[in-house]
SERO-4910 file (N, C-alpha, C, O; in steps of 0.05 Angstrom, whole numbers):
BEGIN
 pado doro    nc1    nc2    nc3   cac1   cac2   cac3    cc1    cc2    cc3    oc1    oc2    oc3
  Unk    A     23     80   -189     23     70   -162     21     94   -143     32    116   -146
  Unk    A      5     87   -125      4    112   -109     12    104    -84     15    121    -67
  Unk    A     14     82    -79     26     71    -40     43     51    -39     30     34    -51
  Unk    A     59     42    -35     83     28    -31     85     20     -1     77     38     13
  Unk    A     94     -8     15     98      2     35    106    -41     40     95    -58     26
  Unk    A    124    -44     60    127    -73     61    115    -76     91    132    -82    108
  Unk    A    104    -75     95     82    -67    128     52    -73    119     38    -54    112
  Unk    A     40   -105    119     12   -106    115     -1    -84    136    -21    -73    126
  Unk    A      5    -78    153    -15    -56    179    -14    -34    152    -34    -27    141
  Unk    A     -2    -30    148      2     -4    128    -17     -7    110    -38      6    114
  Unk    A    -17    -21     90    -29    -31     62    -49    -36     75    -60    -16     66
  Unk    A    -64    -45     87    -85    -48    102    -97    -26    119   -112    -33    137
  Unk    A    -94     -6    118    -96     19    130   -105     33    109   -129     37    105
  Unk    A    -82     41     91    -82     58     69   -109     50     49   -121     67     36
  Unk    A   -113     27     50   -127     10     24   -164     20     42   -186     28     32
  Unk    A   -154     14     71   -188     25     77   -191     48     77   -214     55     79
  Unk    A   -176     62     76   -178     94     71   -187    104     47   -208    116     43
  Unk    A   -172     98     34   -180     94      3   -211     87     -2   -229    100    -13
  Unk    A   -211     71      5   -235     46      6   -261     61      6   -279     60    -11
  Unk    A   -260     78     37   -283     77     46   -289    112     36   -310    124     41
  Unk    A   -265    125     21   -273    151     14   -275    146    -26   -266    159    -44
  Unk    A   -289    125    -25   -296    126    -58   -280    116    -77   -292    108    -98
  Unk    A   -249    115    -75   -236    111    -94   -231     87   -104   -215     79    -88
  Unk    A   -235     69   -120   -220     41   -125   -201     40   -127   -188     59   -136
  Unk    A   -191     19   -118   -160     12   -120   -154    -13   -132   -174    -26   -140
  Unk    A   -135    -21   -136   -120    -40   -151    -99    -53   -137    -83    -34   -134
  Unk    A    -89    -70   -127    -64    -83   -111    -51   -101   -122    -59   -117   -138
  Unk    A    -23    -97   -109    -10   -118   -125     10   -128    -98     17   -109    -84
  Unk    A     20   -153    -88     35   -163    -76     54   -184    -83     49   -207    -88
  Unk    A     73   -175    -83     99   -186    -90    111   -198    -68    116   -188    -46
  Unk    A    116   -224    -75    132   -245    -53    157   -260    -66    157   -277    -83
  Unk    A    176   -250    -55    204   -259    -62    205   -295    -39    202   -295    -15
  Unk    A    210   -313    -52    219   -337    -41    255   -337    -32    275   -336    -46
  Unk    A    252   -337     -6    271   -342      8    281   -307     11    296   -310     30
  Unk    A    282   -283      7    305   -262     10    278   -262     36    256   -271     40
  Unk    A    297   -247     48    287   -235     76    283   -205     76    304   -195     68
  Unk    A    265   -186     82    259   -163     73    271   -141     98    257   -134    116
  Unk    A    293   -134     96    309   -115    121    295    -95    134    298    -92    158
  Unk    A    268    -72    115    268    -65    113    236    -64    138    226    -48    153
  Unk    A    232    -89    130    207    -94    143    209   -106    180    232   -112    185
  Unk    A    198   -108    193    199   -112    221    216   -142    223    206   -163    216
  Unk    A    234   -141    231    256   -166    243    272   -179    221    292   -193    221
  Unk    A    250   -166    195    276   -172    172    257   -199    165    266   -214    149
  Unk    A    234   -205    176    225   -225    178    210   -229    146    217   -247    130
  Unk    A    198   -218    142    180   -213    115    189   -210     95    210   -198     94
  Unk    A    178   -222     73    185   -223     43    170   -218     22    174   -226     -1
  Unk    A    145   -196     33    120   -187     19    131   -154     16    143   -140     32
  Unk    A    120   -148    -14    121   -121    -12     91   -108    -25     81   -120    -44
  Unk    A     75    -81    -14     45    -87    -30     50    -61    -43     64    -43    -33
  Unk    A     35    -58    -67     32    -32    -84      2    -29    -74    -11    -47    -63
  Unk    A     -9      0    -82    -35      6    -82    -35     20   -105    -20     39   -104
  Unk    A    -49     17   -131    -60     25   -152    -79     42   -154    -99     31   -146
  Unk    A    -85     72   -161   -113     80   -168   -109     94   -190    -86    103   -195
  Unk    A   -142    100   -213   -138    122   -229   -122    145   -227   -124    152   -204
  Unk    A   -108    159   -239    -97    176   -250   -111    199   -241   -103    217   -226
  Unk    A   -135    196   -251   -148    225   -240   -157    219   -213   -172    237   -208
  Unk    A   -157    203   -191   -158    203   -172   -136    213   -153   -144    215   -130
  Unk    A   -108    222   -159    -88    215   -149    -89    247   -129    -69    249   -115
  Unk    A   -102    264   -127    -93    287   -119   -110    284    -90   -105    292    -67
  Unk    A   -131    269   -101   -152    260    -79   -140    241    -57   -147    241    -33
  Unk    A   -121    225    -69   -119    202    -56   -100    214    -42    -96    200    -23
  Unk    A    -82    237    -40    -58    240    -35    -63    261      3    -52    263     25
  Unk    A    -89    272    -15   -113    283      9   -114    254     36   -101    252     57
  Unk    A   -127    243     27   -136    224     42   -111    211     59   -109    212     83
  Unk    A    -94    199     42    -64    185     54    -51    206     77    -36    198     95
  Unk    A    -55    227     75    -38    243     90    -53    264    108    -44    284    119
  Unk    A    -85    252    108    -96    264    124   -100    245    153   -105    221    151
  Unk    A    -99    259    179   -109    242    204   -124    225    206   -129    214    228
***
Protein backbone atom coordinates (compact mmCIF):
# COMPACT_ATOMS: atom_id res chain seq x y z
CA UNK A 1 0.00 0.00 0.00
CA UNK A 2 1.34 3.16 -0.72
CA UNK A 3 -1.69 5.87 0.29
CA UNK A 4 -4.04 5.57 3.03
CA UNK A 5 -6.23 8.32 3.77
CA UNK A 6 -10.29 8.47 4.97
CA UNK A 7 -10.82 11.83 2.87
CA UNK A 8 -12.28 10.83 -0.76
CA UNK A 9 -10.72 14.65 -1.88
CA UNK A 10 -7.58 12.92 -0.91
CA UNK A 11 -7.85 9.41 -2.62
CA UNK A 12 -9.05 11.24 -5.46
CA UNK A 13 -6.20 13.52 -5.75
CA UNK A 14 -3.51 11.12 -4.97
CA UNK A 15 -5.05 8.39 -7.44
CA UNK A 16 -4.92 11.28 -10.37
CA UNK A 17 -1.58 11.94 -9.63
CA UNK A 18 -0.59 8.68 -9.84
CA UNK A 19 -2.78 8.28 -12.73
CA UNK A 20 -1.70 10.71 -14.98
CA UNK A 21 2.22 10.22 -14.27
CA UNK A 22 2.10 6.46 -15.59
CA UNK A 23 1.75 4.41 -12.67
CA UNK A 24 -1.23 1.87 -12.16
CA UNK A 25 -2.87 1.58 -9.28
CA UNK A 26 -5.02 -0.73 -7.50
CA UNK A 27 -7.81 0.46 -4.78
CA UNK A 28 -9.42 -0.81 -2.23
CA UNK A 29 -12.40 0.84 -0.07
CA UNK A 30 -13.48 -0.29 3.04
CA UNK A 31 -16.93 0.55 4.51
CA UNK A 32 -17.66 -0.23 8.04
CA UNK A 33 -21.76 -0.33 8.58
CA UNK A 34 -22.85 1.82 11.22
CA UNK A 35 -19.12 2.96 13.15
CA UNK A 36 -18.73 6.54 12.47
CA UNK A 37 -15.13 7.48 11.29
CA UNK A 38 -13.69 10.35 14.03
CA UNK A 39 -11.06 10.77 12.10
CA UNK A 40 -12.70 11.94 9.03
CA UNK A 41 -14.64 15.40 8.64
CA UNK A 42 -17.67 15.62 11.34
CA UNK A 43 -17.02 12.07 12.22
CA UNK A 44 -19.51 11.74 9.50
CA UNK A 45 -17.89 8.97 7.23
CA UNK A 46 -17.40 5.37 7.37
CA UNK A 47 -15.13 4.85 4.20
CA UNK A 48 -11.55 4.30 4.46
CA UNK A 49 -9.46 4.06 0.74
CA UNK A 50 -6.00 2.28 0.21
CA UNK A 51 -4.05 3.06 -2.98
CA UNK A 52 -2.07 0.00 -4.30
CA UNK A 53 0.96 0.15 -6.74
CA UNK A 54 3.92 -2.15 -7.91
CA UNK A 55 6.67 -2.46 -5.74
CA UNK A 56 9.02 -1.20 -8.12
CA UNK A 57 7.04 1.75 -8.58
CA UNK A 58 7.10 2.90 -5.01
CA UNK A 59 10.11 5.33 -4.99
CA UNK A 60 8.43 7.03 -7.98
CA UNK A 61 5.24 7.22 -6.49
CA UNK A 62 6.56 8.65 -3.30
CA UNK A 63 8.16 11.44 -5.84
CA UNK A 64 4.96 12.26 -7.13
CA UNK A 65 2.69 12.16 -3.69
CA UNK A 66 4.88 14.63 -2.16
CA UNK A 67 5.62 16.67 -4.94
CA UNK A 68 3.46 20.26 -5.53
Amino acid sequence: MIFFTVKIEEYCAIKYKLMSNGIKVKTKIIRHKGIRNPIAAGGSRNEYYEIYIQPKEIEKANKIIHSQ
